[in-house]
C-alpha positions in Angstrom: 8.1 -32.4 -56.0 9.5 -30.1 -53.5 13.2 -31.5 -54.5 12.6 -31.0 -58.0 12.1 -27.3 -57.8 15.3 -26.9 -54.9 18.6 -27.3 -56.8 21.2 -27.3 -53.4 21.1 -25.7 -49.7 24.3 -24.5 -48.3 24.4 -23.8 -44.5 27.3 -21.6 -43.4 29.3 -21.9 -40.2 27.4 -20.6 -36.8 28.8 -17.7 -35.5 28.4 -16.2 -31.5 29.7 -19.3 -29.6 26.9 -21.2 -27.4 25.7 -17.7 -26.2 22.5 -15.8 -27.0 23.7 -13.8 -29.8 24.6 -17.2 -31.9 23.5 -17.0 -35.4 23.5 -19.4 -38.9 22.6 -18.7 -42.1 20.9 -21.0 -44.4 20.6 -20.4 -48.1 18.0 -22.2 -50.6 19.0 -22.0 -54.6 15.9 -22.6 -56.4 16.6 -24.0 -60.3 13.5 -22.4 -62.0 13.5 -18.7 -60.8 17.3 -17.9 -61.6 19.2 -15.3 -59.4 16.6 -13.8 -57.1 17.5 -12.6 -53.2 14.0 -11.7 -51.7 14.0 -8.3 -49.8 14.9 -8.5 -46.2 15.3 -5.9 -43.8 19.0 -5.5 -43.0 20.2 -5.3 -39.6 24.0 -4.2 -39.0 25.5 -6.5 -36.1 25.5 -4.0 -32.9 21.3 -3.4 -33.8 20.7 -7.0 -33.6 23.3 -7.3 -30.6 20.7 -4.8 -29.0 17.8 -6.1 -30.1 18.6 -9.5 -28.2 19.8 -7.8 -25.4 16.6 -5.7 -25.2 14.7 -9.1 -25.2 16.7 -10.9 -22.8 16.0 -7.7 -20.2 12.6 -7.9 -20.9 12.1 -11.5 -19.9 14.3 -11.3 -17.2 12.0 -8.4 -15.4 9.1 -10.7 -16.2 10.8 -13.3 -14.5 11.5 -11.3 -11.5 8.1 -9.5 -11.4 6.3 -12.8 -11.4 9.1 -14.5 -9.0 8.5 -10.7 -6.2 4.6 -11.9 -6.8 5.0 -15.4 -5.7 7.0 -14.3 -2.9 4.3 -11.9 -1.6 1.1 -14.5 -2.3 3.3 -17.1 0.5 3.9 -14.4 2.9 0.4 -12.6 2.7 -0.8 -16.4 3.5 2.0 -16.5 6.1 0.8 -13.4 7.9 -2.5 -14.0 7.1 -2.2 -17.6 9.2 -0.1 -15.7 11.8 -3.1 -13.4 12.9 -5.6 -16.2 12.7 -3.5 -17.6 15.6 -1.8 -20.5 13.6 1.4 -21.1 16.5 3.5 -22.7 13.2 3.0 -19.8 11.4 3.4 -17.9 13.8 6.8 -18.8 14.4 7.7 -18.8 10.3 6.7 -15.4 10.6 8.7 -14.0 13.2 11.7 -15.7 12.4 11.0 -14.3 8.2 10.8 -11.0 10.3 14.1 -11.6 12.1 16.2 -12.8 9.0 14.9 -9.5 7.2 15.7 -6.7 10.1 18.7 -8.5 10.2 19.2 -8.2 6.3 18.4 -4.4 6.5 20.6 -4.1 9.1 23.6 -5.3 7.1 22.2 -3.2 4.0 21.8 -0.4 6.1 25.6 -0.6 7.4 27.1 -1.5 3.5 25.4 1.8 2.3 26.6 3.6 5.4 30.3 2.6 5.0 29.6 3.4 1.6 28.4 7.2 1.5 31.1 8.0 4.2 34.1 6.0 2.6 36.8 8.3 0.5 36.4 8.3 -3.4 40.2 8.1 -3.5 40.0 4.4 -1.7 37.0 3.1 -3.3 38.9 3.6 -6.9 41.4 1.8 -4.7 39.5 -0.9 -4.3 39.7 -4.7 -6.4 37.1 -3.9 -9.6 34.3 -6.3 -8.4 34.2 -4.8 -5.0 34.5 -1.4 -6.6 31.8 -1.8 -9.0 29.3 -3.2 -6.6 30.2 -0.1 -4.0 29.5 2.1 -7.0 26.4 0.4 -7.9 24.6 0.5 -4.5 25.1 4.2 -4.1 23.7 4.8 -7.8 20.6 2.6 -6.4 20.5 4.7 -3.6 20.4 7.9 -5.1 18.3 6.7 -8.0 15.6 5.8 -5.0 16.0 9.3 -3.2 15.5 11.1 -6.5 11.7 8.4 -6.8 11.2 9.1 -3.7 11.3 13.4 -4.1 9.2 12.6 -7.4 6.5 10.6 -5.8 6.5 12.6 -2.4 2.6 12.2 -1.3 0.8 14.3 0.6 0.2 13.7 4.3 -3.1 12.4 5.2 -4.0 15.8 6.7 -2.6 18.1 3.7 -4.3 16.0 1.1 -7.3 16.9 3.6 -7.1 20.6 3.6 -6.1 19.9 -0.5 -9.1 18.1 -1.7 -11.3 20.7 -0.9 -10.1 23.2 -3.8 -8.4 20.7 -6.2 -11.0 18.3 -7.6 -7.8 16.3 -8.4 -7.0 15.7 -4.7 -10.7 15.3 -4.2 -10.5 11.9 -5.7 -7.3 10.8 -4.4 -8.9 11.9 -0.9 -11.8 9.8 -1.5 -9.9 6.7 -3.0 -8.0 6.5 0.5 -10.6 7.5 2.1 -12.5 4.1 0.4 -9.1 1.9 0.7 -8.7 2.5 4.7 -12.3 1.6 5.2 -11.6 -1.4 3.3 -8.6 -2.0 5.2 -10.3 -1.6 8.5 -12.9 -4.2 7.3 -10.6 -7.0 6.6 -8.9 -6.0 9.8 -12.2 -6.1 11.3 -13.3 -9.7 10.4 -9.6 -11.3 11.4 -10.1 -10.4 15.0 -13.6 -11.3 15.0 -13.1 -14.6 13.6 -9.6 -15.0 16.2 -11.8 -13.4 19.1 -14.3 -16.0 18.7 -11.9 -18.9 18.3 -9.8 -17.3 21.6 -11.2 -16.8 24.5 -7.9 -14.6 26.0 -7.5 -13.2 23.0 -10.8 -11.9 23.1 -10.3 -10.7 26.4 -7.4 -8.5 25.4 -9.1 -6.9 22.8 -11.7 -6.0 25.1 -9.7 -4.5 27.4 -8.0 -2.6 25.1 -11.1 -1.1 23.2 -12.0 -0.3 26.6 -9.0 1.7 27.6 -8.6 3.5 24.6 -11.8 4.8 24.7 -10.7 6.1 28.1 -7.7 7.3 27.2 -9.0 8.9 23.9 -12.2 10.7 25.8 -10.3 11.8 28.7 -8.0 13.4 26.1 -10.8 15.1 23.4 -12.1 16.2 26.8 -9.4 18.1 27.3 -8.6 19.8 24.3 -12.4 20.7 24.5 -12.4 22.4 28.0 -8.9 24.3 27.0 -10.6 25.6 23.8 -13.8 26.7 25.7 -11.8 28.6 28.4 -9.4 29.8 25.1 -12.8 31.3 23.3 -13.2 33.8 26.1 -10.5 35.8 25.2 -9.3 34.5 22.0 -11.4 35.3 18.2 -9.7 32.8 16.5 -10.6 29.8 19.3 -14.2 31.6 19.7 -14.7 30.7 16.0 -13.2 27.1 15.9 -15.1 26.6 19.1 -18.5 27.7 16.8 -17.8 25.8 13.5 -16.8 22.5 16.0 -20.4 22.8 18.0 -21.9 23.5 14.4 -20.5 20.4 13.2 -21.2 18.2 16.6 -24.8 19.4 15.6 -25.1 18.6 12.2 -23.3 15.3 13.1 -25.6 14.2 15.4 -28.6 14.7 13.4 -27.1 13.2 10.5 -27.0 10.2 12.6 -30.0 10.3 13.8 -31.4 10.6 10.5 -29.6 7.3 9.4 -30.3 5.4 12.4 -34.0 6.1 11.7 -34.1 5.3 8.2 -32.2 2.0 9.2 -34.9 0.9 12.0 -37.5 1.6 9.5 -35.7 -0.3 6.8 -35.3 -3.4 9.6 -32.0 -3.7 10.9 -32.2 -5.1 14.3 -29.0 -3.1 15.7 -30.7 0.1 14.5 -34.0 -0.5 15.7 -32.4 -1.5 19.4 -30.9 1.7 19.7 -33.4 4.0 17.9 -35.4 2.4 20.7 -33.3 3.4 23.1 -33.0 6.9 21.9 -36.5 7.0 22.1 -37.0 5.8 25.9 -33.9 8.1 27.2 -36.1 10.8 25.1 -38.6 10.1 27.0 -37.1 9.9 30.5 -35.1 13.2 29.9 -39.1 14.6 29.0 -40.5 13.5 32.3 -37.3 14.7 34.0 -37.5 18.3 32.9 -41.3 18.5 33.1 -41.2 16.9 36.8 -38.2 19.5 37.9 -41.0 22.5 36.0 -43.4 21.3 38.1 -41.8 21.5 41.4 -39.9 25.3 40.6 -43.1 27.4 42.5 -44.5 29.6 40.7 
């Protein structure tokens, strides 16, 4: 049936070569609807050129997004392996981070030769090696003009920001939320290596322990030269007040919470809300036996 109502098909000559912009045309003559072309959209050569080209780009950045996302999953399981104490992956990983200082170091050297090299000799130069001196400094400056755009804040300035621009409020809390997350999963990899490794654990005792030291021996410090500062000084008087009136508020802020805790169950909390309560207690029989022994 479908032969009685075609009368011929004539397919032309494919033009474009074995390339992506190859192209034949077919055309069906029907014998009962006489001379009738059906209404296309046309398309002049250079927009379909573009339009293939447009395509090709787009699945090549496909590719290379999901090829940069394969990459990352292996070497966050690398790194991942590495901390947990893995001596194979240990030593993947440090030669990975070899191979890539060593590639930025070469990078680092092509661009340098680059910025400083005279205009006059790269024209001077063979056209591939040209083009690809001209194309890394394009990159580069394309990256320093991203880089101006998307300046962020420093953690401190978006600080002192968030608390006028409900815009930087958010952004202050969302870091806020992803270091805490960060320092959780941070957390639970050295717990679950310190408890796998005795040395290990060992270290990371000893260095908790001297960087408490180190970091109370310093706040220390500052907080003796500020006191002896707010004798003479209005300005350190003041910052010496609003730090003592947050020290306060702090503390019974955290007493609050470790209360509420213990009553909710936690054992931690109840342990030290019991040992709040004792020293209470010892510090009351302290002052009240020193009371008693002041004659009257």
């Amino acid at each position: 049936m479908l032969y009685a109502f075609i009368d011929r098909i004539e397919v032309h000559e494919a033009t474009g070569g074995r390339t992506i912009y190859r192209q034949q045309n077919i055309d069906i003559h029907f014998n009962f609807i006489g001379n009738y072309y059906p209404p296309v959209e046309a398309v002049s050569e250079e927009e379909r050129i573009a339009a293939i080209e447009a395509e090709q780009q787009r699945k090549k950045q496909e590719k290379g997004k999901r090829s940069t996302e394969r990459r990352k999953q292996k070497l966050d399981a690398l790194r991942a392996a590495a901390e947990a104490g893995d001596p194979e992956a240990v030593a993947k990983y440090e030669e990975h981070l070899a191979i890539q200082r060593e590639r930025n170091q070469k990078h680092r050297q092509k661009l340098q030769e680059a910025r400083e090299a005279d205009p006059e000799y790269i024209s001077r130069l063979e056209e591939k090696e040209r083009i690809k001196r001209e194309k890394m400094l394009e990159t580069e400056r394309k990256r320093m003009e991203r880089d101006s755009r998307k300046k962020k804040l420093t953690r401190a300035e978006l600080k002192e920001k968030a608390k006028t621009d409900p815009e930087a409020a958010k952004a202050w809390e969302a870091l806020k939320a992803k270091e805490a997350e960060a320092r959780q999963r941070k957390k639970e990899r050295e717990e679950a290596r310190m408890a796998a490794d005795p040395e290990y654990a060992a270290m990371m005792a000893e260095r908790k322990a001297e960087y408490v030291r180190t970091r109370t021996a310093r706040r220390k410090a500052e907080h003796e030269a500020l006191v002896e500062l707010a004798k003479t000084d209005e300005e350190a008087a003041r910052k010496l007040a609003e730090k003592r009136k947050y020290q306060s508020e702090a503390t019974v802020r955290c007493y609050q919470k470790m209360k509420a805790d213990a009553e909710a169950g936690d054992p931690e909390a109840i342990r030290r809300y019991e040992a709040t309560l004792a020293k209470r207690r010892d510090e009351y029989h302290k002052k009240k036996a020193r009371q008693e022994e002041v004659p009257a």
